[in-house]
Structure formats: C-alpha cells, structure tokens
N, C-alpha and C positions, 0 to 999 in steps of 0.2 A: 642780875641774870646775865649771864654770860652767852654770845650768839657769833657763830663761827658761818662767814661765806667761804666758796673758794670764787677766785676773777681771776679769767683769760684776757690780759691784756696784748692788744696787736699793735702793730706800726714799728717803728723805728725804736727796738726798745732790748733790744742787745748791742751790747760793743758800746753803750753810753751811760754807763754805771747803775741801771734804773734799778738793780736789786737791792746793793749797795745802801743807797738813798731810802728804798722802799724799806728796808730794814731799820734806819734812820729815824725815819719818820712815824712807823710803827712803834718803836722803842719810845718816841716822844709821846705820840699818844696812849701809851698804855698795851699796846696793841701784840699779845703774842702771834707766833707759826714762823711762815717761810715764803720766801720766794724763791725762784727757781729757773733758768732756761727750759724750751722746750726746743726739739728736735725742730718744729715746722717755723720756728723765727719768736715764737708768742713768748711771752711770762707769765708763768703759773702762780699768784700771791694768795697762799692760804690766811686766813685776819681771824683770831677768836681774840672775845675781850667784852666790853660792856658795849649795848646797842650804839651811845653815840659816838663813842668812839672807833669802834669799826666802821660805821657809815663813814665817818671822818677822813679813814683812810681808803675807802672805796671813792671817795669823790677824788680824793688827791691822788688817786692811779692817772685819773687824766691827767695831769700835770707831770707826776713824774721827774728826774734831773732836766736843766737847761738843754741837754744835746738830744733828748728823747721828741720823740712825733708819734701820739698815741693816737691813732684811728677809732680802736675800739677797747671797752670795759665792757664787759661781761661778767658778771654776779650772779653766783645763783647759791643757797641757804643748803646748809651742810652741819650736823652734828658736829657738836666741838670734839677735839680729841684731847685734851689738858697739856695742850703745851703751854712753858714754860720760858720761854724766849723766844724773841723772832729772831733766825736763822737767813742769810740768804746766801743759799745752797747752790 
C-alpha cells in the first residue's frame, strides 16, 4: 500500500544542502516526491512510497545534512499523487 505525507520542516535548513540530502536519502529508502524551499525559511518534503519507509524518512527529516538545525517536523497525511522519483526542487 502506498501512503503519501507532505512535512514542514523548520530551523536551520536552507543554504545547508538539506533538500540535496533529503533527496538522497529518499532515493535510498525507496521513497518518491520532492523537496523544496519555501519563501518563510521552512522546507516543504512531499514522501509517497510504502508505510515504513516513509516513516523512515519522516524521522530522518530531524536529522537532516551535518550543517542543518531542525526545530521542527510537521507531518500531516495526504493522497499520493504517483510520483515517480524524488526531485529536490
């Protein structure tokens, strides 16, 4: 079964590769969508793919690359839209 969040992650998490990475890392576990800047500092990471695998990379948003300082992950459950790779946009 395939299950798609989208997570507002906050803190230190532009200008330190975190989409980059979060693409990376997504691709290791399986994990299609995108990442993305957003206008007010945050990063947008859409995750569809199989349940533990996207948890997988919803915990590893807190972590993030070595230069990133993540405050906050925010998840909330969202219709998949059938992507096909993860993208950081």
């Amino acid at each position: 079964m395939i299950v798609a969040r989208r997570c507002f992650v906050s803190g230190r998490v532009q200008g330190v590769f975190y989409r980059g990475t979060t693409r990376d890392q997504a691709r290791e576990y399986g994990v299609t969508g995108y990442a993305r800047n957003l206008p007010d500092g945050r990063v947008e990471v859409h995750a569809e793919g199989d349940l533990a695998a996207v948890n997988a990379l919803c915990e590893w948003l807190w972590i993030g690359p070595p230069s990133a300082r993540v405050t906050a992950v925010v998840c909330e459950k969202i219709e998949p839209m059938g992507h096909t790779d993860f993208a950081a946009a």
